[in-house]
C-alpha positions as CSV (number, residue, x, y, z in Angstrom):
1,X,18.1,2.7,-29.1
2,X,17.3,-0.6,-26.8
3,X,17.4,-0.2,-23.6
4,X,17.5,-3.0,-20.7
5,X,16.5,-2.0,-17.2
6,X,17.4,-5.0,-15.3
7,X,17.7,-4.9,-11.1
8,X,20.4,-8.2,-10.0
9,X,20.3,-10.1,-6.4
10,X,21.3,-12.8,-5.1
11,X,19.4,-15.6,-3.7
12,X,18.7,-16.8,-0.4
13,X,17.7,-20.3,0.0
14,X,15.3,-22.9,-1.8
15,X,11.9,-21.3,-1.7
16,X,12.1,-20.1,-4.9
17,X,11.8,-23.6,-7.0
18,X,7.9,-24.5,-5.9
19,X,6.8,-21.5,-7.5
20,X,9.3,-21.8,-10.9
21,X,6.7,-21.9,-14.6
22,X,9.5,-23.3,-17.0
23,X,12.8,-23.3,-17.0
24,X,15.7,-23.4,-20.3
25,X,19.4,-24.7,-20.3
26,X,21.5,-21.6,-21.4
27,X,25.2,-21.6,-22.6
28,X,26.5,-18.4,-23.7
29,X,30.2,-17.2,-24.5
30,X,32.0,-14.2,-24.9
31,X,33.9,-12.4,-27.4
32,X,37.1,-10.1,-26.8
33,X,34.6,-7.0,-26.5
34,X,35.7,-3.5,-26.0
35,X,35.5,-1.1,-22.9
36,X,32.3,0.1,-24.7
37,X,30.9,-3.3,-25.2
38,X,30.3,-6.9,-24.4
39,X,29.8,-9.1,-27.3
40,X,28.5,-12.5,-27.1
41,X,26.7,-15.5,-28.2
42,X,23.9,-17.6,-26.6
43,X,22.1,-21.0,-27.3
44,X,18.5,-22.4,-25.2
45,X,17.2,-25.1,-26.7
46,X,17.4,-25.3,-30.3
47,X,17.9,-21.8,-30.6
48,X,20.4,-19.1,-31.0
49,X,21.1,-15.2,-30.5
50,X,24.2,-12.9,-30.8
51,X,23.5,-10.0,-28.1
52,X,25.6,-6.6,-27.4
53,X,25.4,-5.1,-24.1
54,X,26.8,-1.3,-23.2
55,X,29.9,-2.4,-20.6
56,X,28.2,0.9,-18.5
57,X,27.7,0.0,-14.9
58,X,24.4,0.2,-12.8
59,X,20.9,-0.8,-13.7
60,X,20.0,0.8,-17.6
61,X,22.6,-0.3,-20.4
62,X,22.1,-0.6,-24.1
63,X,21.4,-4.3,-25.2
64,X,21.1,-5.3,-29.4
65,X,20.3,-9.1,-29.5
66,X,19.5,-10.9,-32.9
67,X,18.5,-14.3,-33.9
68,X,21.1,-15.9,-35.4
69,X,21.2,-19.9,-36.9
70,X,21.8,-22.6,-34.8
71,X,24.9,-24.2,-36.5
72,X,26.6,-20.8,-36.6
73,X,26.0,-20.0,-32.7
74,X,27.4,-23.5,-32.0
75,X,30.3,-23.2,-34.1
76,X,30.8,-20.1,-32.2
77,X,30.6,-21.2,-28.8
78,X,33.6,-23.7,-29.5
79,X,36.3,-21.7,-31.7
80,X,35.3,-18.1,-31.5
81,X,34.5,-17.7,-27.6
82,X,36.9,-16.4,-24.5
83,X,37.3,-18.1,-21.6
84,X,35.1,-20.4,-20.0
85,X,31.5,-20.7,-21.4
86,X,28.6,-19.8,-19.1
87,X,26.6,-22.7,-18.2
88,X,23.1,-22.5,-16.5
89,X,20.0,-22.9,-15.9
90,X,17.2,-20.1,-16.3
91,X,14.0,-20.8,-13.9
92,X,11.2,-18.6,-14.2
93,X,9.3,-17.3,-11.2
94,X,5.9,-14.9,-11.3
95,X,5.8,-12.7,-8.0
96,X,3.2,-10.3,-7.4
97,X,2.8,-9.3,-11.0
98,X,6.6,-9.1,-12.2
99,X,8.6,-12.5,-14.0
100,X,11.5,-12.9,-12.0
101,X,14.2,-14.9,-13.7
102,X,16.5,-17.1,-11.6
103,X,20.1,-18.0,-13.3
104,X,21.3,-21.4,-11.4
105,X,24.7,-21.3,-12.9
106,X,27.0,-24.7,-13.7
107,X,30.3,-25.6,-14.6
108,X,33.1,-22.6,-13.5
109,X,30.0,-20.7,-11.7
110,X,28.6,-23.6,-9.7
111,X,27.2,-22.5,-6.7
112,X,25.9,-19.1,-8.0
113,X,22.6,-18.6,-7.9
114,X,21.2,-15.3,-9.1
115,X,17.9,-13.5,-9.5
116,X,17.2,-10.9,-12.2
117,X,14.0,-8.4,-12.8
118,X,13.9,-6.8,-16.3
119,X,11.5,-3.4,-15.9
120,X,9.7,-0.8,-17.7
121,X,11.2,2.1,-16.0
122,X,14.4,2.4,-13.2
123,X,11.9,4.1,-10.5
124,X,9.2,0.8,-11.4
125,X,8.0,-0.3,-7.9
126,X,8.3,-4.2,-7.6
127,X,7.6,-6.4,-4.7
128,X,10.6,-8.3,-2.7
129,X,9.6,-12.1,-2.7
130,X,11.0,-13.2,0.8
131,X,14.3,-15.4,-0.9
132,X,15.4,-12.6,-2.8
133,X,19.2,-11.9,-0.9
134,X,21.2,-8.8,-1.7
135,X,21.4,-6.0,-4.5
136,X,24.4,-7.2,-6.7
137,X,23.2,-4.5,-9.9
138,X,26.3,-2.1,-9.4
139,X,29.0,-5.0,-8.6
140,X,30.5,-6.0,-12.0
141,X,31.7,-9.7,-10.4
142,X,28.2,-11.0,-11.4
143,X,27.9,-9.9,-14.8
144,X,27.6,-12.6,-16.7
145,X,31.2,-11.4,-18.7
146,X,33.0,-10.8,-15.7
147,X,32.2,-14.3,-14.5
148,X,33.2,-15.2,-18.0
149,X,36.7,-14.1,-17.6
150,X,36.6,-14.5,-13.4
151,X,34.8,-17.5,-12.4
152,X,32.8,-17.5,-9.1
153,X,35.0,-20.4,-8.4
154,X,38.1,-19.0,-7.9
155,X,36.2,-15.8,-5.6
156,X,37.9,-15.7,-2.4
């Protein structure tokens, strides 16, 4: 089984950008997933992958993601997908020994900026790099499918 440990904050401020490596244009859509299961496609560059993620709560879910042809992930995106597409940008950030990756979101989610720490192991000690903001790994508005169906624009 594949397993993603991934921790979720938000982000304070612009400190962040001087110390960003490389950074990738990301859309992604949905598909009408299950209570299980969120099902969706994604294109960087001039690639493409289909990914399914375990709709559990919390910091550990199950994550499949495959490689998938370009034309097929594009012709996805604009006839197969639900709601608004995700739009962003992913920056990469090194902090004491762990690749942070910072999601600058676009289009229906502008405004959202969001920092994300894949580890090892739930208990993995990391470092806090002074712009990281709040936790956000147990509140389902900022998964990437919940923004999908409930854009941070229309948040209250």
């Amino acid at each position: 089984m594949a397993a993603e440990i991934e921790r979720k904050f938000l982000v304070n401020g612009d400190a962040w950008r001087a110390d960003v490596d490389r950074s990738m244009v990301v859309r992604q859509g949905y598909f009408g997933g299950t209570e299980r299961a969120s099902i969706r496609v994604r294109v960087s560059d001039d690639r493409a992958w289909l990914n399914i993620k375990s709709a559990t709560l919390g910091i550990s879910r199950q994550e499949y993601e495959y490689e998938i042809p370009l034309d097929d992930a594009e012709e996805m995106l604009a006839g197969l997908c639900q709601g608004p597409l995700i739009e962003k940008t992913r920056h990469y950030v090194r902090y004491a020994g762990h690749l942070w990756e910072i999601d600058e979101f676009f289009g229906d989610n502008a405004g959202l900026v969001v920092a994300e720490l894949e580890l090892s192991d739930a208990d993995e000690p990391f470092q806090s790099p002074g712009w990281l903001g709040a936790e956000v790994s147990d509140d389902p508005r900022y998964y990437n499918v919940r923004l999908a169906q409930h854009p941070y624009r229309e948040w209250s």
